[in-house]
C-alpha positions as CSV (number, residue, x, y, z in Angstrom):
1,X,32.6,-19.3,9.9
2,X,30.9,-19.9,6.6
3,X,29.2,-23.1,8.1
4,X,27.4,-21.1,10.5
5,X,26.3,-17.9,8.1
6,X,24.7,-20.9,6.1
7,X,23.1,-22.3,9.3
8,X,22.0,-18.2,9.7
9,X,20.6,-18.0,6.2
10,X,18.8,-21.4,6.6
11,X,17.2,-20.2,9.9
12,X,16.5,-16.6,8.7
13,X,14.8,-18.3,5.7
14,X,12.5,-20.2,7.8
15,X,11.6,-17.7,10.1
16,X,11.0,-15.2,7.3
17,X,8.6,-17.3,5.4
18,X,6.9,-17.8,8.7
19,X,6.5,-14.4,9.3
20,X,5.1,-13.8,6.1
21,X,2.3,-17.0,6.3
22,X,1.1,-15.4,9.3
23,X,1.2,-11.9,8.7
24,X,-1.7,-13.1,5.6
25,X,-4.2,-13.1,9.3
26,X,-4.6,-9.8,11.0
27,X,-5.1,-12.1,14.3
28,X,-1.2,-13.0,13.9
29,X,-0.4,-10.4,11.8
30,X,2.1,-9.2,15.0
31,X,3.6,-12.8,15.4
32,X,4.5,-12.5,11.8
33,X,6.4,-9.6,12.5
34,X,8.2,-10.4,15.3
35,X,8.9,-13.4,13.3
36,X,10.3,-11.8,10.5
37,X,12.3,-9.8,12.6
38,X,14.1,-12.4,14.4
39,X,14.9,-13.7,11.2
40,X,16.2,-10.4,9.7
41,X,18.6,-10.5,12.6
42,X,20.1,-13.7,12.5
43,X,20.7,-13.5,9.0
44,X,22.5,-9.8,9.4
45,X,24.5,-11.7,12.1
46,X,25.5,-14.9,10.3
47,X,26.7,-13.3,7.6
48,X,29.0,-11.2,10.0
49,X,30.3,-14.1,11.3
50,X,31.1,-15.1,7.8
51,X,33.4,-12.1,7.1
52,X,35.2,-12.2,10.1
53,X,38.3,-10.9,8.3
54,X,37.1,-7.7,7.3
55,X,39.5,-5.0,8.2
56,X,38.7,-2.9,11.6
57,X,37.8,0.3,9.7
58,X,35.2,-1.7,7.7
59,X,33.8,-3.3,10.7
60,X,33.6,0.4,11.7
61,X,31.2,1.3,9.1
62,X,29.4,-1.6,8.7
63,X,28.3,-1.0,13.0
64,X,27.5,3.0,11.9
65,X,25.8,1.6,9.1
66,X,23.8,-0.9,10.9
67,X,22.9,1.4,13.6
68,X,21.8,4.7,11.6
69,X,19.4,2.6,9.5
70,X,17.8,0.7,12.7
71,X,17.8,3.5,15.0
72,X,16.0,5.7,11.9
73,X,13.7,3.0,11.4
74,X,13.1,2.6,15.2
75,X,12.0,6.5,15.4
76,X,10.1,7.0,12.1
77,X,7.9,3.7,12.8
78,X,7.4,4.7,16.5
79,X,6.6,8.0,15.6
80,X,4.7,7.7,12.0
81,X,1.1,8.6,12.8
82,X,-1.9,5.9,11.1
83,X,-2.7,8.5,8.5
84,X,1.1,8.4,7.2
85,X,1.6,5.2,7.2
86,X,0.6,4.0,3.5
87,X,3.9,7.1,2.7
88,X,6.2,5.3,5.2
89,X,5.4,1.3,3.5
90,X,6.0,3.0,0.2
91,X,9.3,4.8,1.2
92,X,10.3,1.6,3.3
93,X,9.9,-0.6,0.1
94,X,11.6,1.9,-2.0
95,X,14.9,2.1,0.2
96,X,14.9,-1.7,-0.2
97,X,14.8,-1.7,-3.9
98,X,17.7,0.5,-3.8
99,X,19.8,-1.3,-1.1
100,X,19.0,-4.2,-4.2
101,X,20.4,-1.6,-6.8
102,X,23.6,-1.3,-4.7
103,X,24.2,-4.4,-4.4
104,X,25.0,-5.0,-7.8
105,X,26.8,-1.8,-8.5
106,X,29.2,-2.9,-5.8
107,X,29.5,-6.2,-8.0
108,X,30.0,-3.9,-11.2
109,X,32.7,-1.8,-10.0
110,X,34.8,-5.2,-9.9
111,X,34.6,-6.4,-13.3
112,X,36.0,-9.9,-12.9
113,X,33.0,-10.4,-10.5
114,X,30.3,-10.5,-13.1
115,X,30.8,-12.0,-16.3
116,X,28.6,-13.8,-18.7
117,X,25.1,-14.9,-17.7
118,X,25.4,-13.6,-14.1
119,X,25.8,-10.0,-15.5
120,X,22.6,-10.2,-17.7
121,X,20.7,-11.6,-14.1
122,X,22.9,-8.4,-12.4
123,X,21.9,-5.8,-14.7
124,X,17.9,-6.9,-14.3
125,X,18.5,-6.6,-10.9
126,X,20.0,-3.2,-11.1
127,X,16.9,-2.1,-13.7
128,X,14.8,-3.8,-10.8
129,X,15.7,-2.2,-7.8
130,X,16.6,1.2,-9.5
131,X,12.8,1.5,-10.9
132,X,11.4,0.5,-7.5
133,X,13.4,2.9,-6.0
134,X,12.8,5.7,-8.2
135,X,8.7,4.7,-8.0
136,X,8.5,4.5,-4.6
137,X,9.8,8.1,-3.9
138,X,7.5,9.2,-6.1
139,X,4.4,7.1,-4.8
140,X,5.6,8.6,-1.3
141,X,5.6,12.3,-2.2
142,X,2.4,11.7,-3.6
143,X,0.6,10.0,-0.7
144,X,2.4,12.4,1.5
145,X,0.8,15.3,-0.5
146,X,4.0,16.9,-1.4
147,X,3.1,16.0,-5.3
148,X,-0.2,16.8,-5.8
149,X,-0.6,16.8,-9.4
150,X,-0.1,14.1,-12.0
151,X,2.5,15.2,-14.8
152,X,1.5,14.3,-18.1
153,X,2.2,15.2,-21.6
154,X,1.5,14.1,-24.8
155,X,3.1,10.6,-26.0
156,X,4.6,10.0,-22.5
157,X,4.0,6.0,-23.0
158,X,5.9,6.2,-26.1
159,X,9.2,8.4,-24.6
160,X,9.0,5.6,-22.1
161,X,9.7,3.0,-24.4
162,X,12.7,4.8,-26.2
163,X,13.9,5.4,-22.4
164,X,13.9,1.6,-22.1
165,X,15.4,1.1,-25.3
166,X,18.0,2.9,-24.0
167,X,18.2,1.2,-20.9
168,X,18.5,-2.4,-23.2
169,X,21.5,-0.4,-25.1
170,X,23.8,0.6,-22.7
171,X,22.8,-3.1,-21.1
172,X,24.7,-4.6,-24.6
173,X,27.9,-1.9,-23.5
174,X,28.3,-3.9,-19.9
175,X,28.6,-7.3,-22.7
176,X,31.4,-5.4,-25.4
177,X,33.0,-2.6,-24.4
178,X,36.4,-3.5,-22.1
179,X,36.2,0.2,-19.8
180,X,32.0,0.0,-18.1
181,X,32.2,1.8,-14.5
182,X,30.8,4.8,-16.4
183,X,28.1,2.8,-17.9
184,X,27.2,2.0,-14.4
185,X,26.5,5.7,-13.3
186,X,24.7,6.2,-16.8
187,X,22.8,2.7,-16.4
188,X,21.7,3.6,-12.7
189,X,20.2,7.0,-14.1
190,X,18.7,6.0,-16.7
191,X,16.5,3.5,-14.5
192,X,16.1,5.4,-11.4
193,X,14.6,8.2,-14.2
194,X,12.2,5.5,-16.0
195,X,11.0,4.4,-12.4
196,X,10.2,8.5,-11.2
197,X,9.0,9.1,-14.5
198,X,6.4,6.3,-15.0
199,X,5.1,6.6,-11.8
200,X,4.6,10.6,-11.9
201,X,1.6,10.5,-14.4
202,X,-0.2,7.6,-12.1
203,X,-2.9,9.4,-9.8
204,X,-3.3,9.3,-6.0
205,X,-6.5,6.4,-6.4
206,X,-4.4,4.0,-8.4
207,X,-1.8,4.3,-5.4
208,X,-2.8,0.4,-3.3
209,X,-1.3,-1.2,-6.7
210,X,1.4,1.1,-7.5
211,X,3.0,-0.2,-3.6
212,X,2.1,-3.7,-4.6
213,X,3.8,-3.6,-7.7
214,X,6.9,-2.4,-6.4
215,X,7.0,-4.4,-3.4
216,X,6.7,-7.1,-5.7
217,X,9.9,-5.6,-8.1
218,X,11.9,-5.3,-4.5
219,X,11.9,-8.7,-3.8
220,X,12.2,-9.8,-7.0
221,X,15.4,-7.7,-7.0
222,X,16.8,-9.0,-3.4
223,X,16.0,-12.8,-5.0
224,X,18.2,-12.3,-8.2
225,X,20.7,-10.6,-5.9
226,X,20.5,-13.2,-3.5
227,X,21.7,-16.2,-6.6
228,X,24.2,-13.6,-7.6
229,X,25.6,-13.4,-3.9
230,X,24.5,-17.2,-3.9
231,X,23.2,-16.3,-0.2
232,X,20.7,-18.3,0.3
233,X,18.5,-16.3,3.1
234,X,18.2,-13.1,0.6
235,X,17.4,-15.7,-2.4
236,X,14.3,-17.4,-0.5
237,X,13.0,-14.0,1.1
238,X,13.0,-11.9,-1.9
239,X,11.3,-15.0,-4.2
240,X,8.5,-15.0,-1.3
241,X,8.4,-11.2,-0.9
242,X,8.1,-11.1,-5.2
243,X,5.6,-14.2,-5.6
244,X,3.5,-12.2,-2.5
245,X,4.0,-9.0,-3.8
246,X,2.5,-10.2,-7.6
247,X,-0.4,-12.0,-6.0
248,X,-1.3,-8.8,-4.0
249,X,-1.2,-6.7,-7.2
250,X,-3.5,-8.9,-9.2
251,X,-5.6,-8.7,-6.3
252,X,-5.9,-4.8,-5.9
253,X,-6.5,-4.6,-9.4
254,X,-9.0,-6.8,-9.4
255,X,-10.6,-5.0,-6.9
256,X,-10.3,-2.4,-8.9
257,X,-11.7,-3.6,-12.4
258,X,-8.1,-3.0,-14.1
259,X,-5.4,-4.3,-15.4
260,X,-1.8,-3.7,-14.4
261,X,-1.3,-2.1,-17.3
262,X,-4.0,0.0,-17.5
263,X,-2.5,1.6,-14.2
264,X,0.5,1.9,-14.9
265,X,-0.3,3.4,-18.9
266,X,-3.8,4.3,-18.9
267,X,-3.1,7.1,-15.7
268,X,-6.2,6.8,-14.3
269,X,-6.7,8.0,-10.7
270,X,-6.5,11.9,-10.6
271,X,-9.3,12.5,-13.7
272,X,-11.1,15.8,-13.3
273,X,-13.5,16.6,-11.1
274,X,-17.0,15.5,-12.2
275,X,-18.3,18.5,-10.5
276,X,-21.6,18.3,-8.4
277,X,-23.5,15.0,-9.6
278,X,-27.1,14.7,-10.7
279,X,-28.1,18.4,-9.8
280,X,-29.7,16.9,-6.3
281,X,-29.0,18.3,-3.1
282,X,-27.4,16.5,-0.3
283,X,-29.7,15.7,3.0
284,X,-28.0,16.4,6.5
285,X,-29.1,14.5,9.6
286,X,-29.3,16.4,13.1
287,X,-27.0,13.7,15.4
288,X,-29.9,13.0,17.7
289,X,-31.7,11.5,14.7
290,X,-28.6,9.7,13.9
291,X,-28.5,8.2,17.3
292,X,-32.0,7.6,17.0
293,X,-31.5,5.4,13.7
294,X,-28.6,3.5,15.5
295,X,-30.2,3.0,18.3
296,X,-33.5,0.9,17.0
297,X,-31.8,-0.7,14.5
298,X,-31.2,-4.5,14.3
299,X,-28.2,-4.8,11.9
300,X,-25.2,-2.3,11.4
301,X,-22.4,-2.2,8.9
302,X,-19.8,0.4,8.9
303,X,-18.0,1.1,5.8
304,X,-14.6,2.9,6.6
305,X,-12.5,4.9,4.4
306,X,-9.3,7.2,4.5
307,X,-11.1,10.2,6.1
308,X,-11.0,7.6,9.2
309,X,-7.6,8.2,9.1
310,X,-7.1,11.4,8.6
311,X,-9.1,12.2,11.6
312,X,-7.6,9.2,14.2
313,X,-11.1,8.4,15.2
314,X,-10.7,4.5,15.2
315,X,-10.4,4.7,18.6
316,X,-13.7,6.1,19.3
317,X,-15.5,4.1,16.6
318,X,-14.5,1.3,18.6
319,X,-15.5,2.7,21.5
320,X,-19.4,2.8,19.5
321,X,-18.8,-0.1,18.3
322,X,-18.9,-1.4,21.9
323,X,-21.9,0.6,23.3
324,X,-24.3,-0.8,20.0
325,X,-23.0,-4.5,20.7
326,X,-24.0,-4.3,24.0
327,X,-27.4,-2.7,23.5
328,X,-27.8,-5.7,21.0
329,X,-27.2,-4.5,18.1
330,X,-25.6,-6.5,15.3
331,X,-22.7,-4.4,14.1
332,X,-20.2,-5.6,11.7
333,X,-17.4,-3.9,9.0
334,X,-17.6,-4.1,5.4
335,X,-14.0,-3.2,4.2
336,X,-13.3,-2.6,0.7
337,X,-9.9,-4.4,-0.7
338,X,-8.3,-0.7,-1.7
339,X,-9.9,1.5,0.6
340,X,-7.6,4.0,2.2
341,X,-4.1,4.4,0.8
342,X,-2.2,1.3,1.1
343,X,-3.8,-2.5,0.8
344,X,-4.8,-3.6,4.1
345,X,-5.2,0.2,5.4
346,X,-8.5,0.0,6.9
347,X,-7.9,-3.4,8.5
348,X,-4.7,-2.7,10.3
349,X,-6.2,1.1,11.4
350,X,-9.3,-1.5,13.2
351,X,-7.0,-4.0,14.4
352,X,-5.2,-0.7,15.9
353,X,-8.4,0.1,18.2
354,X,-9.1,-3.0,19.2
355,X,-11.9,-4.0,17.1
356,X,-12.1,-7.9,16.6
357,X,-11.4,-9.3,13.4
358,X,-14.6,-11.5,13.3
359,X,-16.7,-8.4,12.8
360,X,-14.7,-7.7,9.1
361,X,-16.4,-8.9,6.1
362,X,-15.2,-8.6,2.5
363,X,-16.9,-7.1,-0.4
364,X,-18.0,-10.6,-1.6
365,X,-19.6,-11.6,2.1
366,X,-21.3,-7.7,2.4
367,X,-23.2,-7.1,-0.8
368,X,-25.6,-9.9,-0.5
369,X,-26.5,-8.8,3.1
370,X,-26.8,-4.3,2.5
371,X,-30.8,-4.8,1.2
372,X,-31.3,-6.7,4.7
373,X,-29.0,-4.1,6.7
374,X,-31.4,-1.5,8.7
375,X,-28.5,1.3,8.6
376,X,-25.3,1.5,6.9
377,X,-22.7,4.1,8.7
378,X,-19.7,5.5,6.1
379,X,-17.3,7.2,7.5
380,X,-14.7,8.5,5.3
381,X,-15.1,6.7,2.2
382,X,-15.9,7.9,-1.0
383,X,-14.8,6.2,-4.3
384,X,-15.8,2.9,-3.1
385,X,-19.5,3.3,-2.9
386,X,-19.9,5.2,-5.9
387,X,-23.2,3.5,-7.5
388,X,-21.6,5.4,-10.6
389,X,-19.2,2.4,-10.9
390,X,-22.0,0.0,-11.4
391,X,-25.0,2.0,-13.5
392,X,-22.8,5.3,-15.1
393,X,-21.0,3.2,-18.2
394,X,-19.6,7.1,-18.6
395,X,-17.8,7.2,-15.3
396,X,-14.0,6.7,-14.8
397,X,-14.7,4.5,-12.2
398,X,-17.6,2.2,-14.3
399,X,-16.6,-1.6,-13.9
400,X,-15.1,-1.3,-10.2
401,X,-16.3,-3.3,-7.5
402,X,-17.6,-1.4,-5.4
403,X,-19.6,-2.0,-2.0
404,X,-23.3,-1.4,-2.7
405,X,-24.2,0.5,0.7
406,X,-26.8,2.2,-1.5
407,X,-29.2,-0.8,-1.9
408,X,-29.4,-0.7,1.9
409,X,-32.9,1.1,3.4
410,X,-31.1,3.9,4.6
411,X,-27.4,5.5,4.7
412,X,-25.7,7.8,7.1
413,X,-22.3,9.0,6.0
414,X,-20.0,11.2,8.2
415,X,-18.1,13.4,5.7
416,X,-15.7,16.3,6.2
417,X,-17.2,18.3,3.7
418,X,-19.0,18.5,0.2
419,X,-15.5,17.5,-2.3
420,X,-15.0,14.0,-4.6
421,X,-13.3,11.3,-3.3
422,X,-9.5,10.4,-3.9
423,X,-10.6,10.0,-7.8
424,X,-11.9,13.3,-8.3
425,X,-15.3,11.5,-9.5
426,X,-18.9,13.1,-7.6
427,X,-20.7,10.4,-6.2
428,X,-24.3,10.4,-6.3
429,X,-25.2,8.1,-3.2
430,X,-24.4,11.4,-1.4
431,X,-27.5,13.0,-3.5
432,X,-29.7,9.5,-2.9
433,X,-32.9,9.7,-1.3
434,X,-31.9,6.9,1.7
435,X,-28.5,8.9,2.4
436,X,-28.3,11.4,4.7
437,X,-24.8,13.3,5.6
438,X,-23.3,14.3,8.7
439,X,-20.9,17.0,8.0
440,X,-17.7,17.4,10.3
441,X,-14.3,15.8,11.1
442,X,-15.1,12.3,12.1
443,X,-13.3,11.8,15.5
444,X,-15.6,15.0,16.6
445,X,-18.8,13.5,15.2
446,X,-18.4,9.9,16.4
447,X,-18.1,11.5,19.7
448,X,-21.1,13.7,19.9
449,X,-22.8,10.9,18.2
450,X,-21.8,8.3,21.0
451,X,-22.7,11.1,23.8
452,X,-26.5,11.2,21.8
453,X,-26.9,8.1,22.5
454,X,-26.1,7.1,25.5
455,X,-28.4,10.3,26.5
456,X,-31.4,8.1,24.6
């Protein structure tokens, strides 16, 4: 039996790191999946095989087990609407971090089973998957609007480092004292705590890296469980997952102009609100005149945010999208690496409706090209094409990449009404001569604005 759970593990592995390579491509993003998937399976499977002389009542469980987590799984991601999906990745990658956690306290409530150098590896992995745990509930409530407010209080960076001191002492207990299940209830606290109480100062903006940094700590977990457990199909996955996770991170704060310590200490992300701007009022558009300016131009670029979203109008942006490309026009996406909630928000919501993936360009590839662009079309985003980042050194946002829609001739952005962006910062492209709004929830204004021009 153990020769096939091995021949499991070796397939799982393969089929895992496949899905992973391909899901890097939104064009076989869904082959990835299915890929990973498959290997998910056989690996559960194998390793079935393996214990074959489990008693009947653990079998039992382990079937109730398996089939109340898939089956909730199944519902929530059939169900999960596009604007909750950033909530369900973070609560997703959260219960993982604490299947990782269990894993070793299973291994701690037997003694003889970790001794030495494989407890120190067992207790990171417990510290690991605990904080990731803890983190991710919190990143969840907070992207699910159920914590709206960042909690703060004076020298909170410094309580966090006695809490880790404490963590580090009750690690020596596990090493000296002869009696440690109740360090292991104590030990569990004390890092599920440290993981909900780091993350609750962090505000909603700084949210894309907060899931890549704990979806990097998850598989870093499942890897160091997976030598403990010396299985190789959790070892391989959760070194990839880690090595992935860590890449993305650096990436979003990149994109960001931050370091990962400056999100995680420097709680930026819910500042203030900066109130109005520069004193100048906002311009609306009537939506005939809007049509009017899509209509005769030669180049388009739609920058999407989260207030795409929120109002489920991919569908009918796609459906523009069409009518301008067949009137000629050039129309393409500029997609900013953290808009939305989640990295990778805007392009899966696109890939959603059907929109090809060789109309998405990059920050890098879009910049160059706005002073060229006849008519730049926001809908929904906010933080991410705030000039402020680039010419207010004042602003909380100064230093960020942003995309530079405001260089282009003229801007029309579809907003729901006159507040700041995820940040809390007032952005003064709203205020710019070349901008002009057009107030209203997106699906509803893409569709009146589609039914203008085909009336042209």
């Amino acid at each position: 039996m153990n020769e096939w759970a091995g021949l499991a593990d070796l397939v799982a592995s393969a089929l895992l790191i496949g899905g992973i390579k391909a899901m890097s491509h939104p064009r076989f993003a869904h082959r990835g999946i299915v890929l990973a998937g498959w290997g998910m399976l056989i690996a559960v499977a194998g390793n079935i095989l393996a214990y074959g002389h489990l008693a009947p009542e653990t079998w039992l469980l382990a079937g109730a087990a398996i089939l109340l987590g898939g089956g909730a799984a199944w519902l929530a991601s059939r169900q999960v609407a596009m604007t909750a999906m950033p909530q369900m990745v973070a609560l997703f990658n959260g219960l993982g971090g604490g299947a990782a956690a269990l894993i070793v306290v299973t291994q701690l409530l037997d003694p003889a089973s970790l001794q030495g150098l494989p407890l120190g590896f067992g207790l990171i992995a417990l510290t690991i998957g605990s904080l990731s745990f803890g983190g991710s509930l919190v990143a969840f409530a907070k992207l699910a609007g159920r914590l709206r407010h960042p909690w703060r209080f004076r020298y909170q960076n410094g309580l966090h480092l006695i809490w880790l001191g404490l963590i580090a002492l009750v690690a020596v207990g596990f090493f000296t004292l002869p009696e440690t299940k109740d360090l292991t209830a104590i030990f569990v606290a004390l890092a599920l705590g440290l993981g909900i109480s780091t993350t609750v100062p962090i505000g909603g903006a700084d949210m894309p890296v907060v899931i890549s940094f704990y979806n990097a700590l998850t598989g870093l977990a499942v890897g160091v469980d997976g030598l403990l457990l010396k299985n190789p199909a959790l070892l391989i996955a959760g070194t990839v997952v880690g090595a992935s996770g860590t890449l993305l991170t650096r990436l979003m704060a990149k994109a960001m102009n931050r370091s990962l310590g400056a999100v995680l200490f420097a709680h930026f992300g819910s500042v203030a609100a900066t109130g109005p701007g520069d004193g100048k009022a906002s311009k609306e558009m009537d939506l005939t005149d809007a049509a009017v300016s899509l209509a005769y131009a030669r180049k388009i670029r739609i920058v999407p945010g989260y207030g795409l979203a929120t109002a489920q109008a991919q569908h009918k942006l796609a459906e523009l999208t069409e009518w301008l490309r067949q009137k000629g026009v050039e129309v393409r996406f500029s997609i900013h690496p953290v808009a939305g909630r989640m990295p990778g928000h805007m392009n899966v919501l696109l890939a959603e409706a059907g929109i090809p993936y060789e109309l998405i360009q990059d920050l890098e590839e879009a910049n160059p090209e706005f002073p060229q662009i006849d008519v730049v079309l926001v809908i929904g985003a906010n933080d991410v094409i705030n000039p402020d980042a680039r010419n207010n050194p004042g602003s909380p946002l100064f230093g960020m990449p942003i995309l530079e829609v405001d260089r282009a001739p003229k801007t029309l952005v579809i907003k729901r009404g006159q507040g700041t962006g995820f940040a809390g910062v007032a952005n003064p492209l709203f205020t710019a001569e070349t901008t002009y709004l057009l107030y209203g929830d997106a699906r509803e204004v893409l569709n009146r604005l589609l039914a203008a021009l085909k009336s042209l």
